[in-house]
C-alpha positions, 0 to 999 in steps of 0.5 A: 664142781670138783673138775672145775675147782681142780682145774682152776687150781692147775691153772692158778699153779701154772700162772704162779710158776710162770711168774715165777720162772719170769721174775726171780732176778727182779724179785731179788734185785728188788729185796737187796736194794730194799735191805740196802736203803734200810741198811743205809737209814739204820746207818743214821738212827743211832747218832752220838752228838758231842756238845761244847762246854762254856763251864766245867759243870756241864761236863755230864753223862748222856743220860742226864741230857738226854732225859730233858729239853735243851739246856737253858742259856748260852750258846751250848744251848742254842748249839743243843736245840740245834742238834736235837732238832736236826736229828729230828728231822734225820729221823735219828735217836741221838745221844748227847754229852758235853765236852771240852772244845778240845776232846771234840774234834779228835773225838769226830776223828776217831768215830767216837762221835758222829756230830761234833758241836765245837763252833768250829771253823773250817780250815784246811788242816781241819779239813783232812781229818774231819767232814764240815757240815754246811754253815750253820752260822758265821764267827768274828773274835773279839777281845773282852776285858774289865770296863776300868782295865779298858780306861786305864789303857786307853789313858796310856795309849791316848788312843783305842784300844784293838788287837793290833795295838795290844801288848805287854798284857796277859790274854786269856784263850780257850784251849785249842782254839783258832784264836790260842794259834794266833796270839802265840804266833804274835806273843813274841813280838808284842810280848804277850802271855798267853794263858789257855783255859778248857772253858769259857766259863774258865777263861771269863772266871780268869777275867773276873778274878784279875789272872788274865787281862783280856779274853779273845774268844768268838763274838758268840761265845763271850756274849752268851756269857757277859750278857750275864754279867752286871752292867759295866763289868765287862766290854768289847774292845776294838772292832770284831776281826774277821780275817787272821783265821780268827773268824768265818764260816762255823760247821758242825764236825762228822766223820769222814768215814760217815758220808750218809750222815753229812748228807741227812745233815745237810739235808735237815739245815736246808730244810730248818732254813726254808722253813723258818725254824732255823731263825727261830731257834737263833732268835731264842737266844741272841737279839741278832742275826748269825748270818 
């Protein structure tokens, strides 16, 4: 009995070191691209997320936003549930603060942020500083003013009021944004002043208080806001203009140095879309489709 365990320990030995003699090379290729592919997802599960700000009381710390759900109302939040759910599907322990639209994009720039909600819309000189995600939704701008300002000009002009007629007026931007770069390429010539605000809370405030004459802002942005205006207060003016630069594809921002999280970004809006949640989420905030 004791030869036959003694043996079978000799023949157990010798299969192991003839294994092991065959294999090391594959059992080491095999434990490095396995440290690799963790190193890569460990890459995408911590994720700090800049969030745009419609009012100067959402500029709060990550730890209260990060305690709750999606904030209620406007389109911050439905740019919120939007990223908390594609950093679900990522597998990612996001951190979420909220910014002014012009801290966020060099933000992303800078690698301070790894996703940057700011609606932004892709251009080239954008492009050289930041990665764009896929289109998560589409933009036009649109010029808002007080419903007795739009009839009074309408009398003077005898004719509709658009952004191609406006001038001599005050028009009110959000700071940095595609809009502020058009309106003071024309300001000159149609002798406009145009004022710049860090918000839209601020910017539709200048409205309200009679600062600014008009507001041209993205269709999304101003409607999250007059929605909530009594009736009558505010309206569109003109048609929704597209072309210009003032409007297209909108994109979430990542760093250009983070090619793994563009990926499992993508990756999560492909799926929101075949699966329906997408529409469900832009349904819970606008009576409209955003494509």
């Amino acid at each position: 009995m004791s030869v036959g365990l003694h043996s079978f320990t000799r023949l157990a030995w010798r299969c192991f070191c003839s294994i092991c003699s065959i294999c090391p090379m594959r059992l080491w290729l095999y434990f490095a691209l396995s440290t690799l592919s963790l190193a890569s997802h460990a890459e995408v599960r911590q994720l700090n997320v800049a969030l745009g700000a419609q009012s100067p009381g959402m500029l709060q710390s990550p730890a209260k936003l990060n305690k709750g759900q999606a904030q209620s109302g406007g389109l911050s939040a439905f740019n919120e549930m939007l990223a908390r759910e594609i950093c679900r599907r990522a597998a990612a322990r996001c951190q979420f603060s909220h910014h002014t639209y012009g801290e966020i994009l060099p933000g992303v720039e800078a690698g301070r942020f790894d996703l940057g909600f700011g609606n932004f819309l892709r251009t080239p000189e954008r492009e050289k500083r930041v990665a764009f995600s896929d289109t998560i939704w589409r933009s036009s701008s649109r010029l808002v003013a007080r419903s007795s300002l739009v009839l009074r000009l309408m009398i003077d002009l005898k004719s509709e009021v658009t952004l191609d007629t406006l001038s001599g007026v005050r028009v009110g931007v959000v700071e940095g944004a595609v809009q502020q770069t058009y309106l003071q390429s024309i300001a000159q010539e149609r002798n406009l002043e145009v004022l710049s605000f860090k918000t839209m809370a601020e910017l539709m405030a200048a409205l309200r208080d009679e600062r600014a004459d008009f507001v041209l802002a993205p269709v999304l942005s101003s409607y999250a806001l007059i929605s909530h205006e009594p009736a009558g207060s505010f309206e569109y003016v003109g048609p929704p203009v597209a072309d210009r630069g003032l409007g297209g594809s909108v994109h979430i921002a990542v760093p250009r140095q983070k090619p793994e999280v563009l990926q499992a970004v993508n990756q999560a809006i492909a799926a929101m879309r075949a699966d329906g949640t997408y529409q469900r989420i832009v349904r819970r905030f606008f009576p409209f489709s955003l494509d």
